[in-house]
C-alpha positions as CSV (number, residue, x, y, z in Angstrom):
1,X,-37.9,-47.7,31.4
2,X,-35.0,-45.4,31.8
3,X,-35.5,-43.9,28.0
4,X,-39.3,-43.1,29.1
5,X,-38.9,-40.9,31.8
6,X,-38.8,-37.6,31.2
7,X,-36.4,-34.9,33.0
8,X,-37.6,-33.2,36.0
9,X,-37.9,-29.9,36.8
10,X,-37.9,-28.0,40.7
11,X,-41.2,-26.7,39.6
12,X,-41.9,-29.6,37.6
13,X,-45.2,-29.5,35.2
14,X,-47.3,-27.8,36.9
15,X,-44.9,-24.6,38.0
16,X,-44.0,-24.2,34.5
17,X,-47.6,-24.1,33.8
18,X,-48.3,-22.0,36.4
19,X,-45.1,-19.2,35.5
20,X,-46.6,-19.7,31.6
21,X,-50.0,-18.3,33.1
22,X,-49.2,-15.8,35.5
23,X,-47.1,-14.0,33.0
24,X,-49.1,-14.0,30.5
25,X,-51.7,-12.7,32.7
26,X,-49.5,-9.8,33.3
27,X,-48.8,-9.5,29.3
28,X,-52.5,-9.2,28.8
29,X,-53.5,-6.8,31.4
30,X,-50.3,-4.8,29.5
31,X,-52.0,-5.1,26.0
32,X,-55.5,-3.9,27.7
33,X,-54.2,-0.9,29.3
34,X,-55.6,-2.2,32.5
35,X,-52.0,-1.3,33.8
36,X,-49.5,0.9,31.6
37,X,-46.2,-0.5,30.7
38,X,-43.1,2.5,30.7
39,X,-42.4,4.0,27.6
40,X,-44.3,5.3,24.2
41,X,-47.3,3.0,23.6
42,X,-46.5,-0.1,21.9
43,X,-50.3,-1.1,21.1
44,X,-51.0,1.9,18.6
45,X,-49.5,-0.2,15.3
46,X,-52.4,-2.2,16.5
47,X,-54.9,0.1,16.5
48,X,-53.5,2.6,14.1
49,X,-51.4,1.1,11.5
50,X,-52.8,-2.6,11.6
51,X,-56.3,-1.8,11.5
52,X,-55.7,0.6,8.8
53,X,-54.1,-2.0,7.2
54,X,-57.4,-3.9,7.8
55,X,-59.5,-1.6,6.1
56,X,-57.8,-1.6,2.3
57,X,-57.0,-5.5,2.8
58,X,-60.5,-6.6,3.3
59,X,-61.5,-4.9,0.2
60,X,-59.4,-7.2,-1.8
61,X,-56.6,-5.4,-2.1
62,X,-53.0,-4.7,-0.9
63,X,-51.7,-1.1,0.7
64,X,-50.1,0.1,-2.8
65,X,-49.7,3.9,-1.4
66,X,-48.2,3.0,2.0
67,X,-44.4,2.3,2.3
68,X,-44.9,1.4,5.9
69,X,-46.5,-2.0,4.2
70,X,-43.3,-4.3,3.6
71,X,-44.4,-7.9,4.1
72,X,-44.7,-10.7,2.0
73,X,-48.6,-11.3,0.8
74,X,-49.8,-14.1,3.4
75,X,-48.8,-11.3,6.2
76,X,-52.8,-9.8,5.2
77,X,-54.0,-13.0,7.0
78,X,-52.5,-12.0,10.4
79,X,-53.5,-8.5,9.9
80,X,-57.3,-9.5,8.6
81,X,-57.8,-12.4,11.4
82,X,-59.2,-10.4,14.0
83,X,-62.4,-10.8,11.6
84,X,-62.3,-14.4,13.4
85,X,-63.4,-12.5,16.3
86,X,-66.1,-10.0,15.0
87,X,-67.6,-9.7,18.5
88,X,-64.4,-8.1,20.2
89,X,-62.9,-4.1,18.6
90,X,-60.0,-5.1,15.9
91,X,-57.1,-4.6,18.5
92,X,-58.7,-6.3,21.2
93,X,-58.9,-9.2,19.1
94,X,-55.6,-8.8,17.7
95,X,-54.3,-8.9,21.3
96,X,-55.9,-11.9,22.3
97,X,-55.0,-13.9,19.1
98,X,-51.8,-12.9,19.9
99,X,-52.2,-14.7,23.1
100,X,-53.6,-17.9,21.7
101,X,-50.7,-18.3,19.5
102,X,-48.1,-17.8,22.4
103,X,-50.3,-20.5,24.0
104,X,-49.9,-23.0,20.8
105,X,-46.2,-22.3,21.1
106,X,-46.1,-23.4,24.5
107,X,-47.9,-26.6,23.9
108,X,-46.1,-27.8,20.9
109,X,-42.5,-27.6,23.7
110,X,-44.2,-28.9,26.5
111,X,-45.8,-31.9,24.6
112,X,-42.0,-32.1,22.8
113,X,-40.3,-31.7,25.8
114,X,-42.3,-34.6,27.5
115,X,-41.3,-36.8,25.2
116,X,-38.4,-39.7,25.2
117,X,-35.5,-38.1,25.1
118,X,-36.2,-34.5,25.3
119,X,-36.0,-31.8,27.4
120,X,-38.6,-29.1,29.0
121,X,-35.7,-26.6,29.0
122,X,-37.2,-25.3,25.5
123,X,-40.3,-24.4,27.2
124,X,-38.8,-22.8,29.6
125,X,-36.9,-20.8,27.7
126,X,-40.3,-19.8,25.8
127,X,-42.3,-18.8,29.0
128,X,-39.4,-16.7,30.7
129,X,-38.2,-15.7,27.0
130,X,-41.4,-14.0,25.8
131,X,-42.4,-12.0,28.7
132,X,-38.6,-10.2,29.3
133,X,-39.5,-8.8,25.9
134,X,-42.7,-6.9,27.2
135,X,-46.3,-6.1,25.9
136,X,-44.5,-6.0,22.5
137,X,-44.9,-9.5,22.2
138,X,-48.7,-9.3,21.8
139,X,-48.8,-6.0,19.7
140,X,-47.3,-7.2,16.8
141,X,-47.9,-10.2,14.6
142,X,-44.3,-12.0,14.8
143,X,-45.2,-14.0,17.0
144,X,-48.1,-15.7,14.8
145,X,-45.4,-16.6,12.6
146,X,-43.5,-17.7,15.3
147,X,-45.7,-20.2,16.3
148,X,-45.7,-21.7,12.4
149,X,-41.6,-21.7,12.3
150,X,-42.0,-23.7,15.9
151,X,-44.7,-26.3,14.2
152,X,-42.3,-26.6,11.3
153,X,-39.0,-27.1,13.7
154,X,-41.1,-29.7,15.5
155,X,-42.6,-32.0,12.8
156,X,-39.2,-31.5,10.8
157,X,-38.1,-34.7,11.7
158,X,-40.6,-37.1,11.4
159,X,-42.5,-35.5,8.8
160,X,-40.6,-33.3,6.3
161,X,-43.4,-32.8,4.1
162,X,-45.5,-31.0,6.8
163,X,-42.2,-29.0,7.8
164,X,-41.7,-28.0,4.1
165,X,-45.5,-26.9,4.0
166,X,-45.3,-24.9,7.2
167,X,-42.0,-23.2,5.8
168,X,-43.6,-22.4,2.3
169,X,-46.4,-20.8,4.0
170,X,-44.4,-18.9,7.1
171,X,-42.6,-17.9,4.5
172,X,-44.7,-16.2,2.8
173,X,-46.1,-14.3,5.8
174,X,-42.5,-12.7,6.9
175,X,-39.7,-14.4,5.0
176,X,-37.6,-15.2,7.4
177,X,-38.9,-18.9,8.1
178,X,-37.4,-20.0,4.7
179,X,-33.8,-20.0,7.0
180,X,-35.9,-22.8,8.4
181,X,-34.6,-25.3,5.9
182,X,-30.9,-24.3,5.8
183,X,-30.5,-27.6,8.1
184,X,-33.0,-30.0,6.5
185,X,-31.8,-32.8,4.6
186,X,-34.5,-34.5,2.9
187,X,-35.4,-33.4,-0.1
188,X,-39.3,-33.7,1.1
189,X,-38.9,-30.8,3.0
190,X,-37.4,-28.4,0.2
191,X,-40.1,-29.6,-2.6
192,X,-42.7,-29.4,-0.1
193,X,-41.5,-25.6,0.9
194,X,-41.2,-24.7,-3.0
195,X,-44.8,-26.2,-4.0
196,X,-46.3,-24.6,-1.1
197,X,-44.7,-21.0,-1.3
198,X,-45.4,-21.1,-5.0
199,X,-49.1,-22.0,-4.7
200,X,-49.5,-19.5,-2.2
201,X,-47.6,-16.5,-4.1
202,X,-49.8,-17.3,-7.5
203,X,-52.9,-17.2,-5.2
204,X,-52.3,-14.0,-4.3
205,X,-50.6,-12.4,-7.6
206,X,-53.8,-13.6,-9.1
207,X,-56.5,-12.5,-6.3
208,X,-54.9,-9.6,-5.0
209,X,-52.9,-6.7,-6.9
210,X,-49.7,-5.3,-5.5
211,X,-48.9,-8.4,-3.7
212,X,-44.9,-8.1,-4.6
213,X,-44.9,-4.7,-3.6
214,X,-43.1,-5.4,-0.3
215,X,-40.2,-5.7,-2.2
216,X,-39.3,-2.2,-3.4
217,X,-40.4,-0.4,0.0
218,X,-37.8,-3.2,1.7
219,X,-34.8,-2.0,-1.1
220,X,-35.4,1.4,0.2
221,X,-35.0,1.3,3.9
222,X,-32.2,2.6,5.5
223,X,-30.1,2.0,8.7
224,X,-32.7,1.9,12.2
225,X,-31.7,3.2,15.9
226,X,-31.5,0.2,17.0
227,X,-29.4,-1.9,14.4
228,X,-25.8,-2.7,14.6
229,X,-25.1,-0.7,11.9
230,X,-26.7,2.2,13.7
231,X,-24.0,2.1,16.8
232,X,-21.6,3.8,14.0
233,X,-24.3,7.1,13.8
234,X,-25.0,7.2,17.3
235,X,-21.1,7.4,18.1
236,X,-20.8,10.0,15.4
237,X,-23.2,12.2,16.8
238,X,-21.6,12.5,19.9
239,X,-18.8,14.0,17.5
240,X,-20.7,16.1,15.3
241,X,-22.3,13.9,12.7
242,X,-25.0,16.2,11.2
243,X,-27.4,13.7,10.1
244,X,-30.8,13.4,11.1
245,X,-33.2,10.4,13.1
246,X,-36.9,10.8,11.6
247,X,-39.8,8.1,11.1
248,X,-39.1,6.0,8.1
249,X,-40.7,3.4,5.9
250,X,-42.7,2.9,9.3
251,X,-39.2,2.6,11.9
252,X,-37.0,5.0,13.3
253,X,-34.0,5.5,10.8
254,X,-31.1,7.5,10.8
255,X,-30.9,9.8,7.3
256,X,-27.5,11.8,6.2
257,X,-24.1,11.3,5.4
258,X,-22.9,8.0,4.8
259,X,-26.3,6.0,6.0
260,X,-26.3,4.4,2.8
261,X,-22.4,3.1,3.0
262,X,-23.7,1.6,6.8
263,X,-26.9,0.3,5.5
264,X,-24.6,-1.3,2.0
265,X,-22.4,-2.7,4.7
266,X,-24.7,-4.5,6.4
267,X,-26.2,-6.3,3.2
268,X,-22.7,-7.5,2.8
269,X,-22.4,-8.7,6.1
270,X,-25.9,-10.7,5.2
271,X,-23.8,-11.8,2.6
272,X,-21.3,-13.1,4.8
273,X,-23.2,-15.0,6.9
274,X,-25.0,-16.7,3.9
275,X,-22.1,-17.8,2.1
276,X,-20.9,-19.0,5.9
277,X,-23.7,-20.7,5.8
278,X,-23.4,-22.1,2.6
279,X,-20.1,-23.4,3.1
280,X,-21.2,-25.0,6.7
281,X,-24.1,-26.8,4.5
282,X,-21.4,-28.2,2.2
283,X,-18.8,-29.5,4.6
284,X,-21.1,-30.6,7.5
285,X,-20.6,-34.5,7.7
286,X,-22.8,-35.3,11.1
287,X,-26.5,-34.3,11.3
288,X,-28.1,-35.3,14.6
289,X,-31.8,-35.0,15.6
290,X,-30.8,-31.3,17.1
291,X,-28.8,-30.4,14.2
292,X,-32.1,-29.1,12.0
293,X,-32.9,-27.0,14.9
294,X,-29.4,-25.7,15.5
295,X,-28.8,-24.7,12.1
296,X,-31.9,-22.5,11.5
297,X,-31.0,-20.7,14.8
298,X,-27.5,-20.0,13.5
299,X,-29.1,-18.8,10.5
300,X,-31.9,-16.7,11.6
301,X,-29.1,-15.4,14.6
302,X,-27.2,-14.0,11.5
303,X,-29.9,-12.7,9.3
304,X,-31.0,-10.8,12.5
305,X,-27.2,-9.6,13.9
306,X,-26.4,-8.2,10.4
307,X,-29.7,-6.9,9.6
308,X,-30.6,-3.1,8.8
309,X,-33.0,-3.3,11.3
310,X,-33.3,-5.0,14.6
311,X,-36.8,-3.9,15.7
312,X,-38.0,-5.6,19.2
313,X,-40.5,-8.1,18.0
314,X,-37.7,-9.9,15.7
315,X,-36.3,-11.3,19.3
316,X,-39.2,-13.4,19.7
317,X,-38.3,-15.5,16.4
318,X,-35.1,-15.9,18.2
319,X,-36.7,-17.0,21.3
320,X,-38.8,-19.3,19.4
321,X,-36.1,-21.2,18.1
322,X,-34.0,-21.0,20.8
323,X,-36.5,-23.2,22.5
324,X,-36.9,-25.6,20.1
325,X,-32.8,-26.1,20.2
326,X,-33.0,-26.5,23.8
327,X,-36.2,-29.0,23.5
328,X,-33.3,-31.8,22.3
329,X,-30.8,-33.0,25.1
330,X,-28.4,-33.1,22.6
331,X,-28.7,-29.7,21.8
332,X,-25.0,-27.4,22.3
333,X,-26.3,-24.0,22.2
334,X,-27.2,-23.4,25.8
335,X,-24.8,-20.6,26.4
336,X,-26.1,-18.7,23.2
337,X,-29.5,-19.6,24.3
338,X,-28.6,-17.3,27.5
339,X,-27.5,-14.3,25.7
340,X,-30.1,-14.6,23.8
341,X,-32.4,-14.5,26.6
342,X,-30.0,-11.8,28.3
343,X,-30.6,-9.5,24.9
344,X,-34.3,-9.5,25.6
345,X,-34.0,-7.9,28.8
346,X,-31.9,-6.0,27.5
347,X,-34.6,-5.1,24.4
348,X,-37.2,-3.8,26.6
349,X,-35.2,-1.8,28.6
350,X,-34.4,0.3,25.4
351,X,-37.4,-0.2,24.0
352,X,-40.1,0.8,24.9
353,X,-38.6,2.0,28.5
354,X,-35.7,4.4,27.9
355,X,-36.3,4.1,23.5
356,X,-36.4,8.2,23.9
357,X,-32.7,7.8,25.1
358,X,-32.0,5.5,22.2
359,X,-33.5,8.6,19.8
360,X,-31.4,11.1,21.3
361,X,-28.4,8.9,21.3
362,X,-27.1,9.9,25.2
363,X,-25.0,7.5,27.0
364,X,-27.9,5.6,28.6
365,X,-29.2,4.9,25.0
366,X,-25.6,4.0,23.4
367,X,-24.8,1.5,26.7
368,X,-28.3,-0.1,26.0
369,X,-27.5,-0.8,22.1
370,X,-23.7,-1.8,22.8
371,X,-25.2,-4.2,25.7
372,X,-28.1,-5.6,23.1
373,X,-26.4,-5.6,19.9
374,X,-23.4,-6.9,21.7
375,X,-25.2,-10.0,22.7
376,X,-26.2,-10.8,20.4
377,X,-23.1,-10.9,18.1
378,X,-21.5,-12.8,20.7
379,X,-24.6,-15.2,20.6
380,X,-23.9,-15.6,17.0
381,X,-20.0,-16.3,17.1
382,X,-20.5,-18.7,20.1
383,X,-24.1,-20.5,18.4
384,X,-21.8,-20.9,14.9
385,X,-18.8,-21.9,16.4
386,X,-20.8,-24.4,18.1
387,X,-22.7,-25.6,15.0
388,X,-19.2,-26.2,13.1
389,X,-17.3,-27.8,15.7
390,X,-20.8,-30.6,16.1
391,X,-21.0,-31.1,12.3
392,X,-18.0,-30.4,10.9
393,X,-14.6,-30.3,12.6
394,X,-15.2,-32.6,16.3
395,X,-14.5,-36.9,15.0
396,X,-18.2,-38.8,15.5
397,X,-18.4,-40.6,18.5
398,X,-17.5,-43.8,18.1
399,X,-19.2,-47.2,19.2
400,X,-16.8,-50.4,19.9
401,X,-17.5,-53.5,18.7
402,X,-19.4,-56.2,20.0
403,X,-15.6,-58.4,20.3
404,X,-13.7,-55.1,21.4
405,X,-16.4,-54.9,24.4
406,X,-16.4,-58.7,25.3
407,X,-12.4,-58.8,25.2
408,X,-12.8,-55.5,27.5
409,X,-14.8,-57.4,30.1
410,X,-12.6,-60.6,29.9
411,X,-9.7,-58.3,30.5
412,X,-11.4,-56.8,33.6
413,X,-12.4,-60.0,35.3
């Protein structure tokens, strides 16, 4: 049956399989230091502030004294799973259950994408994605809660309740996967997400004190190297701007003069976006098996363009969902999709590579951040415009009737 077969590839199955495993190879031996990637060391949160982390978690409790700890509760069960592996040292086991959730990632879009009517492209877009952003990938935990948001794309359609679920808990382990439901329609989904991020938050506000404190050390950051917002200091210090770039609330922000009217503007840009959002929500009249997908990659595209920060590791949520997007033929965000995957490159080129040119704010560091940052507003515009004009403002295809196609082939014969 024509509806059965599934698109093919030049590499087909097996080359994608093969690119998947051969890169991540690469990423591994990275991670391991059997080879060392360019730039500062990107595995010492690992093995400095995670297991650190580690060592006040496991005792029941959360890191009250440490600013650097600005995540949501359910983050301690990334940090504390390398206890799953007690037989490897915490980082090594961090690095490889890194690994195995890149792998679940790329078998929930290749079993997707070898379905009726949808597309390997999303998996491809996964396995080149992850590795242009570098050993990074594996020395962070982002993309454990990648691999949730992915699930919870996936299963959105057929079964909201197990979307809603996965949101409540990803959620609750960095935030951000709540943008997940900004395209979800059934009200299984949202109950299900509310029920599950409750349960979870009381869990831990009973177990565990000081699992809210995320919230004030997040209220306090200020404007990082690599933001948007930050183009305005780096510019400014080519001119004399006598403000200063230290380590801060665990990132590299700028401190002085007006880095709080920066940082204030980029909450209201946040603001922006959701009440775009919120608006596109209310007048969107056609939603297509893609548009669930779409919609959260618009959103979390926003959150992440008009964010205070814009460390490396938040890319790979955006590669994430760019995949799923491009796992439905349907899909329109292709071109976004590519400056998306153009911004990575562009990500680990100015961090870690040439990040001490981003710190000193030279020309090679202020191209890099224009080139990124630039990207990925671009990617934003073009995803939303996209999004409107297949919901909102573009007429719905329409079907003729069964006597407009007869008297169309009695016309023709």
């Amino acid at each position: 049956m024509e509806g059965a077969r599934t698109e093919r590839f030049p590499f087909g199955v097996l080359g994608l399989v093969g690119t998947w495993g051969l890169t991540r190879l690469v990423l591994l031996l990275f991670v391991f230091k059997v080879y060392v990637f360019p730039g500062p060391d990107v595995t010492s949160d690992v093995s400095v502030i995670y297991q650190g982390w580690y060592e006040v978690l496991k005792h029941g409790t959360f890191p009250l004294d440490d600013v650097t700890w600005q995540y949501p509760p359910a983050a301690a069960l990334a940090i504390l799973s390398p206890a799953l592996l007690p037989f490897l040292e915490y980082a090594q086991a961090f690095f490889v259950l890194a690994f195995l959730a890149d792998f679940v990632v790329f078998g929930l879009l290749q079993y997707a994408g070898l379905r009726s009517g949808k597309s390997l492209r999303g998996a491809w877009v996964w396995v080149i994605g992850v590795p242009l952003l570098g050993p990074t990938v594996y020395a962070r935990y982002d993309v454990m809660v990648t691999a949730v948001a992915v699930a919870a794309l996936l299963a959105g359609a057929r079964h909201p309740r197990v979307m809603g679920m996965l949101v409540g808990f990803g959620a609750l382990v960095k935030v951000w996967p709540v943008l997940l439901l900004v395209g979800a329609v059934r009200r299984r989904a949202w109950a299900a997400a509310a029920v599950s991020a409750g349960a979870i938050a009381v869990l831990f506000a009973v177990a565990m004190p000081g699992a809210f404190s995320f919230l004030t050390f997040q209220r306090d950051r200020g404007t990082e190297v690599e933001s948007l917002g930050s183009l305005v200091f780096h510019v400014a210090r080519q001119y004399g701007w006598d403000g200063q770039v230290l380590l801060n609330y665990g990132s590299v922000e700028f401190l002085g003069p007006y880095v709080d009217v920066v940082s204030t503007a980029a909450l209201v840009l946040t603001a922006v976006a959701f009440g775009w959002l919120l608006l596109w929500r209310l007048c969107a009249k056609r939603f297509l098996p893609h548009t669930l997908a779409d919609a959260a990659f618009v959103a979390v595209l926003m959150f992440t363009t008009t964010s205070r920060v814009i460390s490396p590791q938040y890319m790979v949520w955006l590669v994430g969902l760019a995949a799923v997007c491009l796992c439905f033929r349907g899909s329109r965000m292709a071109l976004p999709v590519g400056l998306v995957l153009a911004a990575c490159f562009v990500t680990v080129l100015e961090f870690p590579i040439w990040f001490s040119h981003v710190v000193s704010s030279d020309r090679l560091g202020i191209t890099l951040l224009f080139a990124r940052n630039g990207l990925l507003v671009i990617a934003t515009l073009l995803a939303a415009l996209e999004l409107w004009r297949g919901t909102v403002s573009e007429p719905a295809p329409t079907v003729p009737s069964q006597a407009a196609r007869t008297k169309e082939t009695l016309a023709s014969s």
